[in-house]
C-alpha positions, 0 to 999 in steps of 0.5 A: 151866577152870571147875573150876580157877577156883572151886578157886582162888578157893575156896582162896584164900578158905579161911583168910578162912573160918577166921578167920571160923569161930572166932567162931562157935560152931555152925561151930567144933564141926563144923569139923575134922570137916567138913575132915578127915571119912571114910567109911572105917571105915563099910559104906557099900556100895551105900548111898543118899547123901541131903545135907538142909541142916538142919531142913526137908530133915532131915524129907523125909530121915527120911520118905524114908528110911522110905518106901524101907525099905518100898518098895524093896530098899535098906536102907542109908542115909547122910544128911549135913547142915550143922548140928551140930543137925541131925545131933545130931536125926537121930542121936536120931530114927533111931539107929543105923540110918542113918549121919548125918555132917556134910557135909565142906567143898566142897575137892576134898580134903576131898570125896575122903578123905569118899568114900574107897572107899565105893560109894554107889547115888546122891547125892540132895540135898533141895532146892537145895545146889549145891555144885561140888566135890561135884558134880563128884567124885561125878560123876566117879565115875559115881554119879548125882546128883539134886536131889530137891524142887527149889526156887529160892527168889525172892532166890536165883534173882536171884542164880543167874541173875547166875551162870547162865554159872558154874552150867550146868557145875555142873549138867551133873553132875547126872543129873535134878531133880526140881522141886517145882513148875512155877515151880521147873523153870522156874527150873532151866532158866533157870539152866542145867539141861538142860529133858530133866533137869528134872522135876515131880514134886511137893512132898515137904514135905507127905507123912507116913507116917501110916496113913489114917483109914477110921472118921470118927467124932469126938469134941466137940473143937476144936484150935488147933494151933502156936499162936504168941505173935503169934497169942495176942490173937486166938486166946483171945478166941475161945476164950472165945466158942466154950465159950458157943456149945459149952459142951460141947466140949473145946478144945485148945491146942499152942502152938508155944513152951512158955513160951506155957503159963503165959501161956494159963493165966493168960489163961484159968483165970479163965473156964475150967477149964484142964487141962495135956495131960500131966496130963489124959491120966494123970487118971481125971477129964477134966472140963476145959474146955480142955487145954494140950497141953505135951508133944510129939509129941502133936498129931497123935493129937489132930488125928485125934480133933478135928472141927475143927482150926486150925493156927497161925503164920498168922495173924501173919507167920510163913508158917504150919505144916503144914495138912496134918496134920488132913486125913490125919484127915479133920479140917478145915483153917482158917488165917491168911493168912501161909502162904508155907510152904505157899502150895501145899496152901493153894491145893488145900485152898480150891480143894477146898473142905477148909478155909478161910482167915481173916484176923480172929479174927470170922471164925475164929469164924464159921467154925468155927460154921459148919462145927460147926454143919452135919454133912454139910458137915464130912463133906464137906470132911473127905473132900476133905481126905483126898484131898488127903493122899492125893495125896501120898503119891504124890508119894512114890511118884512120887519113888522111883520116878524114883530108882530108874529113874536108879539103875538107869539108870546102872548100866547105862551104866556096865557098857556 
């Protein structure tokens, strides 16, 4: 009865969804794709089906992705995905090795003709779409569907818990969650999931293919890391302090915005002898009191050579980036308190001791002497660090694992 209902009502809805669709641009480039959309012409066969929603679900898709390549026997993936940017940052990041298709309406017409005769191992949707149809169509084919790093955030739990009567039948087509945490398996129960079908399993966000660290030797640098333009009135005054109690580190700057470049130069090459990263690491002199990181995909080289690293967008409300990154260096960790994006490996790194939070540029500074100024310490708290970062890459293991089982699983009931 359910089903008949929301198609109704979704059908129903539809032509108001279309008229709304061509006043926006980024759902009108995408929109006859996503209706009319099929896997027909693609070898999609035995193919893993992963759905990430846009930008965060896209980056635990692609370090998925990578980690089944090694790990497992499967090799053929296909990842869907909402935004027409998405798409286009998967296409560019993994190429031709992996299909990357927008995900087609929730109209059972348009779910089926996207199937078509493709045979898919399994559907795993990163974080929380519940979208019926899909759902419901790929169940009906007997591929299980598993919700991979389950979260609920606060406002969308109030709401799913209005609709929890609606959402027990949708969710009766999903094989297994796999919850990032024990607030959200609980949350999955209380809106209708099977607790038998809910697991722990640990937080995906955080893991990164990067090969740990054996040597711990470090250069003379400091590194602020995705700095924002919020955080910069804090952050350069104590810059400034820092090159006269340690006139001969080199710091780094990555501001999180490019256009923050001109600006930190300005602010700074007054009193310091300012370098742009590209040209430093192209220069034979490197005689620069600090550097300006303006390229990308460079910050992760320099956090493995940092003895210290700050990471930005904490310490104004942005809800921070990833502290993760210097503890696979053994590099460590300090940051604001505006870190609800991470709020969980924030909470291990104080508790374990691999990194400090701050809340004033004073203490930024004192913290920083502190750890600089005591060698067996910084030793210590980047080993913690780097057990923290191990710990992930179970998470990962753990995961696939768990997917694997229920593949195999299912397959055995179906041949039964």
């Amino acid at each position: 009865m359910w089903k008949i209902i929301y198609n109704i009502l979704i059908n129903i809805l539809f032509p108001f969804f279309i008229l709304f669709s061509l006043t926006k641009r980024k759902i009108r480039k995408t929109f006859l794709e996503r209706l009319f959309l099929s896997t027909e012409k693609t070898d999609l066969k035995d193919a893993i089906w992963i759905h990430a929603a846009s930008i965060g679900e896209a980056v635990i898709a692609e370090n998925l992705v990578s980690y089944m390549k090694q790990h497992t026997n499967i090799h053929n993936f296909l990842i869907t995905t909402n935004t027409y940017y998405t798409k286009n940052l998967l296409h560019t990041k993994l190429g031709n090795d992996v299909h990357v298709y927008s995900l087609p309406f929730d109209l059972t017409y348009s779910i089926k003709h996207f199937i078509n005769s493709s045979t898919f191992k399994t559907l795993l949707i990163i974080e929380t779409e519940i979208w019926p149809n899909l759902i419901w169509e790929v169940n009906k084919l007997k591929i299980p569907v598993i919700i991979l790093n389950g979260r609920i955030s606060d406002n969308t739990f109030k709401n799913y818990r209005r609709f929890s009567f609606f959402l027990k039948h949708v969710l009766s087509g999903v094989d297994l969650v796999l919850a990032q945490s024990e607030e959200h398996m609980k949350r999955f129960i209380k809106i209708g999931m099977k607790p038998q079908r809910v697991i722990h399993s640990g937080n995906l966000k955080y893991y990164r293919d990067i090969e740990e660290t054996v040597d711990n030797k470090k250069d003379d640098i400091i590194t602020f890391g995705s700095v924002k333009e919020k955080e910069m009135d804090i952050i350069l005054p104590v810059i400034k302090i820092l090159k006269k109690t340690f006139p001969d580190f080199l710091i780094f700057v990555a501001p999180r915005e490019l256009h923050l470049i001109t600006e930190i130069e300005k602010e700074l090459s007054a009193y310091l002898n300012v370098m742009r990263y590209s040209t430093f690491k192209e220069s034979a002199d490197k005689k620069a009191d600090l550097v300006i990181v303006d390229t990308i995909g460079d910050l992760l080289s320099i956090y493995k050579k940092s003895k210290i690293a700050f990471v930005g967008g904490s310490l104004a409300p942005y809800g921070g980036q990833n502290i993760l990154e210097p503890l696979f260096f053994g590099t460590p960790v300090i940051f604001g308190p505006y870190i609800e994006n991470f709020k969980d490996i924030a909470k291990s790194v104080i508790e374990c001791n691999a990194g400090f939070m701050v809340k004033s540029g004073d203490e930024l500074y004192e913290k920083i002497k502190i750890i600089l100024e005591d060698e067996v310490l910084r030793q210590q708290m980047g080993n913690e660090g780097k057990n923290i970062a191990k710990s992930q890459k179970e998470v990962m293991k753990k995961t696939v694992e768990i997917v694997m089982e229920a593949i195999s699983r299912k397959q055995s009931a179906v041949r039964l």
